[in-house]
C-alpha positions as CSV (number, residue, x, y, z in Angstrom):
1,X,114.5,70.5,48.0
2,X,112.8,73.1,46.4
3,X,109.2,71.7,46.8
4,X,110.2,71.2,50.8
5,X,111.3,75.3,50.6
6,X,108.1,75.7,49.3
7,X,105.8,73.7,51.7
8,X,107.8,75.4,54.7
9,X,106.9,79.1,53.2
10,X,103.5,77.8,52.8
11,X,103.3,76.9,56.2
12,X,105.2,80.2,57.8
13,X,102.1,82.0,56.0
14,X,99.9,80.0,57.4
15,X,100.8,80.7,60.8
16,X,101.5,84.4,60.4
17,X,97.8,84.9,58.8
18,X,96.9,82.5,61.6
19,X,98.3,84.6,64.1
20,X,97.6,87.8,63.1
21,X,93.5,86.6,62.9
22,X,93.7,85.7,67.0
23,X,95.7,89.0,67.9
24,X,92.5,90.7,66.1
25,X,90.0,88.0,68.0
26,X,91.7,89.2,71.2
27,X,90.6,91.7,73.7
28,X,92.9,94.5,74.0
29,X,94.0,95.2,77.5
30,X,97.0,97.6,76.1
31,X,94.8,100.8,76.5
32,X,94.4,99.8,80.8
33,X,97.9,98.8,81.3
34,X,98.6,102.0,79.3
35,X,96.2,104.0,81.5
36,X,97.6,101.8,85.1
37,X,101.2,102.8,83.9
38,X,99.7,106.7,83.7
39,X,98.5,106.2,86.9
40,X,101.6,104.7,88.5
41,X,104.1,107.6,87.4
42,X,101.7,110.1,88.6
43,X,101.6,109.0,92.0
44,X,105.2,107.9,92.0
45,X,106.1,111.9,91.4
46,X,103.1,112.9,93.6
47,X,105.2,111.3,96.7
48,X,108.4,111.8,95.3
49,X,107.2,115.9,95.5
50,X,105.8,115.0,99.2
51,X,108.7,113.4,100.3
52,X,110.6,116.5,99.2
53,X,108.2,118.3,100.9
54,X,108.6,116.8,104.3
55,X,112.8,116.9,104.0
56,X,112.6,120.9,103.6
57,X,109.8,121.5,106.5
58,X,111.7,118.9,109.0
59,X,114.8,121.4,107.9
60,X,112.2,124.4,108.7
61,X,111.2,122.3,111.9
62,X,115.1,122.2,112.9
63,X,116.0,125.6,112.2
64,X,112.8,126.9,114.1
65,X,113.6,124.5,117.6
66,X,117.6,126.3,117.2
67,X,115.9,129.6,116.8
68,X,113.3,128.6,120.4
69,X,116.9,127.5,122.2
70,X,118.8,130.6,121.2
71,X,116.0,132.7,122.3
72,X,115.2,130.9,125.4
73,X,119.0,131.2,126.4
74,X,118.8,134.9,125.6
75,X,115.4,135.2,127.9
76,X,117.8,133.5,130.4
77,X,120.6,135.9,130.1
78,X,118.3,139.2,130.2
79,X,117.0,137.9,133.3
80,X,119.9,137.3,135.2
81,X,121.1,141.1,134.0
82,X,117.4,142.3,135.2
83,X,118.0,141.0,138.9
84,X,122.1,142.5,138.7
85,X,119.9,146.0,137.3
86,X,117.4,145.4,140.2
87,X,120.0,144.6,143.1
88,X,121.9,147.7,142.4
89,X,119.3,150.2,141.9
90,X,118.4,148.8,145.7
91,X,121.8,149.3,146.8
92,X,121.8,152.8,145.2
93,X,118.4,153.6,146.7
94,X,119.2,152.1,150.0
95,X,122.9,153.8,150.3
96,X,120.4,157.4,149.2
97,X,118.0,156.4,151.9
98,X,120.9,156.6,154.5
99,X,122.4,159.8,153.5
100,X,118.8,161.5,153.9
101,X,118.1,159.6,157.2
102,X,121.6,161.3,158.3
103,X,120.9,164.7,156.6
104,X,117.2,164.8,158.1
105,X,118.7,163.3,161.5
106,X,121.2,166.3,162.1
107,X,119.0,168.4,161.0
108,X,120.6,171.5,158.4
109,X,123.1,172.3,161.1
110,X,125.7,170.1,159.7
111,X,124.9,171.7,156.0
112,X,125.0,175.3,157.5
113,X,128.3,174.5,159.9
114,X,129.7,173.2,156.4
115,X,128.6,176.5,154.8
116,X,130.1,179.1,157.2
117,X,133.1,177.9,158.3
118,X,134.0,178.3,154.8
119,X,137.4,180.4,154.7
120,X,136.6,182.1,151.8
121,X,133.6,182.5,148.9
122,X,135.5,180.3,146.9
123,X,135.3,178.1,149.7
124,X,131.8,178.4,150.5
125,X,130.8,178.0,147.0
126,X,132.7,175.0,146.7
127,X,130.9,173.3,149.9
128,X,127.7,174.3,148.2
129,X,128.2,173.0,144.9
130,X,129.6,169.4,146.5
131,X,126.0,169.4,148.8
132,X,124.5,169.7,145.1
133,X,126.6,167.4,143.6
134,X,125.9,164.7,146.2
135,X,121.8,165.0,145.4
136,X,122.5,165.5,141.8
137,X,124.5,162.3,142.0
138,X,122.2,160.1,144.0
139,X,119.4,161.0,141.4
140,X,121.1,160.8,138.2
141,X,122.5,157.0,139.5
142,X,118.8,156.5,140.3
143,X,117.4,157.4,137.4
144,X,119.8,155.6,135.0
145,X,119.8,152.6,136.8
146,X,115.6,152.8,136.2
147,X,116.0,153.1,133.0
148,X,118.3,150.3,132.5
149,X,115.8,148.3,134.5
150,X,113.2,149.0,132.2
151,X,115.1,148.6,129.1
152,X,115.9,144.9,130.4
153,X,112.3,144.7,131.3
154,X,111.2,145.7,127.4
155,X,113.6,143.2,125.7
156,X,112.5,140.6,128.2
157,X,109.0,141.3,126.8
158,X,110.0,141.7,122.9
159,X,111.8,138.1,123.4
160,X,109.3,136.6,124.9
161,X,106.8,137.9,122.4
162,X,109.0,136.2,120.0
163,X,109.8,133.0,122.0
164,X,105.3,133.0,122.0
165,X,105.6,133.7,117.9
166,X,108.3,130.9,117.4
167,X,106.3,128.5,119.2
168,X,103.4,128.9,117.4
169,X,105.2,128.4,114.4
170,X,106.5,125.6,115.5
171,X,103.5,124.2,116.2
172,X,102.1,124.7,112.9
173,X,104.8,123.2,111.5
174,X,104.5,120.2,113.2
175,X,100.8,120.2,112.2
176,X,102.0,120.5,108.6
177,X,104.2,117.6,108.8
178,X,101.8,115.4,110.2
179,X,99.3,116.4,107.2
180,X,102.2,115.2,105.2
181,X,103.6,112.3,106.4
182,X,99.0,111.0,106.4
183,X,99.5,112.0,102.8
184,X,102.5,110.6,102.0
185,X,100.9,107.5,103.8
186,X,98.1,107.7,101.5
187,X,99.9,108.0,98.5
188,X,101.8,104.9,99.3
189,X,99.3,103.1,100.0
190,X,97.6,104.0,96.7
191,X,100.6,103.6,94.9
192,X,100.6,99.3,96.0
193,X,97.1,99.2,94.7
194,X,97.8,100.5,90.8
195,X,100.9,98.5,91.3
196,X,99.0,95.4,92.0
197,X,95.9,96.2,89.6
198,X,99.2,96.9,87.0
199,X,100.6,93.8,87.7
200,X,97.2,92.0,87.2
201,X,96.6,93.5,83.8
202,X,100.1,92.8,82.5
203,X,99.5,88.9,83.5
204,X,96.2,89.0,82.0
205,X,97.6,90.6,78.6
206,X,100.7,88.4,78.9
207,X,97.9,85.7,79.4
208,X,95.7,86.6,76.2
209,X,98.8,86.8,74.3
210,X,100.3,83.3,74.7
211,X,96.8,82.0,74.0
212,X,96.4,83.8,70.7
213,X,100.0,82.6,69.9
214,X,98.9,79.1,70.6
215,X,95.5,79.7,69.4
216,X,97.8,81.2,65.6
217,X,100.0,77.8,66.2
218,X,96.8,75.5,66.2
219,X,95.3,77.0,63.4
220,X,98.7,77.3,61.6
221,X,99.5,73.1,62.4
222,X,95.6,72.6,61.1
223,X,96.8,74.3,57.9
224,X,99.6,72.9,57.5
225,X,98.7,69.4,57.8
226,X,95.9,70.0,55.5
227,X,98.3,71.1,53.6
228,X,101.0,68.6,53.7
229,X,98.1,65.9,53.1
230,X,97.3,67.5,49.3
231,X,100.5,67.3,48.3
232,X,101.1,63.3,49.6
233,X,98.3,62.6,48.0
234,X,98.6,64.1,45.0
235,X,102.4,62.5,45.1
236,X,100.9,59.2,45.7
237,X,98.6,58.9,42.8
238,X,101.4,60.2,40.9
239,X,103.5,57.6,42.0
240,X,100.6,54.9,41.3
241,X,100.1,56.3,37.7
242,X,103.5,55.9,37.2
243,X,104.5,52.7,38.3
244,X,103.0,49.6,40.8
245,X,105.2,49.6,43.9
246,X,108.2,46.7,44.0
247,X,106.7,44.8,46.5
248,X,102.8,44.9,46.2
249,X,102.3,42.1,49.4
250,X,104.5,44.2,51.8
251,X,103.1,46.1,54.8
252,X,103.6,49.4,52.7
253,X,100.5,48.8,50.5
254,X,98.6,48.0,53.1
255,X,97.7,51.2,54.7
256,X,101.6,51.6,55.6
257,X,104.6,54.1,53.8
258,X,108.6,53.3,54.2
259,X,111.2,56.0,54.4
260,X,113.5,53.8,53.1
261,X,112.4,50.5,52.6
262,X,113.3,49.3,55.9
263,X,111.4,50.4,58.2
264,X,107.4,49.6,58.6
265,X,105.7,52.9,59.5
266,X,101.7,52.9,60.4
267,X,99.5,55.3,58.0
268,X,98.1,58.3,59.7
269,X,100.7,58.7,61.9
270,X,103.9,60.8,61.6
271,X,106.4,59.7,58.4
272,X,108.6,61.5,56.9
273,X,106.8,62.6,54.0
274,X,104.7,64.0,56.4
275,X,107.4,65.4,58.9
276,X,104.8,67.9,60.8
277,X,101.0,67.1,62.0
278,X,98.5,68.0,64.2
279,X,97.8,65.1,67.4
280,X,96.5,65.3,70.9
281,X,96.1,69.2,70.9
282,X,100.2,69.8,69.9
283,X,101.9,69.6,66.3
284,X,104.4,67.1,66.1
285,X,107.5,67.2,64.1
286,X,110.3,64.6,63.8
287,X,114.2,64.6,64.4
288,X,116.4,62.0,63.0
289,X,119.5,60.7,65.0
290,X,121.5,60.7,61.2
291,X,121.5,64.0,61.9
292,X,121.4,64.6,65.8
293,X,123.1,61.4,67.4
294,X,122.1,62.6,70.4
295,X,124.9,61.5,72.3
296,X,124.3,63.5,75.9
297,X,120.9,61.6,75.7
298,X,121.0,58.9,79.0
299,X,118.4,56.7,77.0
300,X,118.7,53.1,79.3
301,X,117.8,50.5,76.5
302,X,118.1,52.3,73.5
303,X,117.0,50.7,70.0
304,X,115.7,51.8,67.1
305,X,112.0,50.1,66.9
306,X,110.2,48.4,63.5
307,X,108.7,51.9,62.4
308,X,112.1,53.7,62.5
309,X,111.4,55.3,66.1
310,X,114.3,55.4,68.6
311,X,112.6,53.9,71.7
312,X,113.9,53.2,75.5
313,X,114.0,49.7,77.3
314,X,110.4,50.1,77.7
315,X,109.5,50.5,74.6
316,X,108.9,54.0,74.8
317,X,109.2,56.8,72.1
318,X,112.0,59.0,72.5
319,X,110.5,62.6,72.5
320,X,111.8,66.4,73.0
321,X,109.2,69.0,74.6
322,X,109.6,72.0,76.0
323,X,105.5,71.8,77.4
324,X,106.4,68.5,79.6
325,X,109.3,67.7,82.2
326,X,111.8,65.3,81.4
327,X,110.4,61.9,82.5
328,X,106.7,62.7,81.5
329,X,104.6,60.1,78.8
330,X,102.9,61.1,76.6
331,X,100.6,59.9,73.8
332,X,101.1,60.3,69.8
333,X,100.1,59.2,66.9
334,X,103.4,56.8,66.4
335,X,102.2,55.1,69.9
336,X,102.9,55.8,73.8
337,X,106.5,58.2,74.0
338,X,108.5,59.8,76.9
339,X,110.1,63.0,76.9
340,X,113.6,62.8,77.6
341,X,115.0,66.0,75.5
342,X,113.9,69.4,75.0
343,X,114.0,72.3,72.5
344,X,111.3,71.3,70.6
345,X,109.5,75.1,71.0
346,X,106.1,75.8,72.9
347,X,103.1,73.8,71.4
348,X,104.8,70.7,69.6
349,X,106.5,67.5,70.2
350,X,109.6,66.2,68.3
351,X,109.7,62.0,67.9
352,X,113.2,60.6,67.6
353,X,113.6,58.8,64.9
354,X,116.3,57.0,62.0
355,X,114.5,58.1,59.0
């Protein structure tokens, strides 16, 4: 037990200093998905600003088209007042007009009869003041009902002045948005391209790193077996020092090893004193059914073959992979096998077996 502890911590060793050599070997791509990652946040926040941007002029936009509509109905309203101001300063002049045509027609007779068939002075000074009043009248409504005119006429201006300065504003601001919204556009657009080259490089590193791992397992299974061949071999001469094996004609001196005496198991292959290798470009590793029965296993045929394997009606090696689909054959060094397990890990193969 505690020689197998030991060969297993050998072996973990193996593969870490294994590992650790092919990560170094490797090209670094962690500095340009660091750099593609930079890049991506940047523009992210570049047309997250934008996009702010364009929220608070198309707000500016709305409030300047209210500000148009409210002016426009105001240029509306002063006009309407303008032509009441012009029809009644016509009245006013017209209804003037005909008193002076009837003043000028009778002549000052009238005004003069008025004046001296006063009664009194009070009376004629009353006459004359209305004759005053009458002209004072007629050009006082005249003259206020011009200047209300022309105050109409100003504010008309002033609002249309500012109607002028709204739409140019509002034309600007429509220029801005568009400058935006072909930036925003941009930005986007930019934004998919580091995405993609940032998904590239994080495939590519993903990429290098599964081969270095499989690269540190290789290396690691080399080890290993080398390993694991020193110490059978210095266990078998051991063994031979010792004592002769019990049955020197049997199959097991003659290039073969038993795992217990029942079972004939070809040399250079997979045995349990040997329970990992390196075959075919994968380790393999072995899995008995004394200790996984393997019951959920739909193996048509099952037996247990002459070397100790557990094989199908075929004659095929039962195997677990996780590198093959269920169904698949594949060689090793016990003889043809097909997978019909998994959980074996990335990289190696585990043969059922009885040992």
């Amino acid at each position: 037990m505690n020689m197998h502890k030991k060969r297993i911590a050998r072996r973990g060793a193996a593969f870490v200093c294994a590992f650790g050599v092919a990560l170094s070997a490797m090209p670094v791509h962690a500095a340009e998905v660091k750099s593609l990652e930079d890049k991506t946040s940047n523009l992210q926040s570049q047309l997250e600003g934008i996009n702010q941007d364009l929220v608070t002029l198309s707000n500016k936009i709305a409030e300047t088209e209210a500000e148009i509509e409210e002016s426009n109905n105001e240029v509306y309203r002063l006009e309407a007042s303008l032509q009441i101001s012009r029809n009644n300063e016509e009245k006013q002049y017209e209804t003037m007009k005909t008193r002076i045509k009837y003043m000028y027609e009778n002549g000052s007779e009238t005004m003069l009869t008025m004046l001296f068939t006063a009664d009194s002075m009070g009376d004629f000074l009353n006459k004359a003041e209305f004759i005053q009043n009458i002209t004072d009248y007629d050009k006082e409504m005249l003259e206020n009902m011009m200047e209300i005119r022309q105050g109409i006429e100003t504010q008309e201006e002033d609002l249309k002045s500012q109607q002028q300065e709204l739409t140019d504003l509002q034309s600007q601001l429509n220029t801005e948005q568009q400058n935006l919204q072909a930036k925003a556009a941009a930005t986007s657009t930019d934004l998919a391209t580091v995405n993609a080259q940032l998904q590239a490089a994080r495939e590519a590193q993903a990429k290098q790193e599964e081969e270095a791992q499989k690269k540190a397992q290789e290396e690691a299974a080399k080890q290993a077996l080398a390993s694991t061949g020193n110490n059978t071999s210095g266990s078998s001469s051991n063994n031979n020092s010792s004592s002769k094996p019990s049955n020197s004609g049997s199959n097991n001196n003659s290039g073969s090893s038993s795992s217990n005496g029942k079972y004939n198991i070809p040399s250079g292959g997979l045995t349990p004193s040997k329970g990992r290798i390196w075959f075919n470009g994968h380790t393999e590793t072995y899995y008995s059914q004394k200790v996984l029965p393997g019951a959920g296993l739909n193996i048509p045929g099952r037996h247990i073959a002459s070397d100790g394997t557990i094989r199908d009606k075929d004659g095929y090696i039962v195997l677990a992979s996780d590198d093959y689909p269920k169904g698949t054959v594949v060689e090793t060094s016990l003889g043809a096998g097909k997978v019909y397990d998994s959980g074996s890990g990335k990289g190696n193969i585990d043969l059922y077996t009885d040992w």
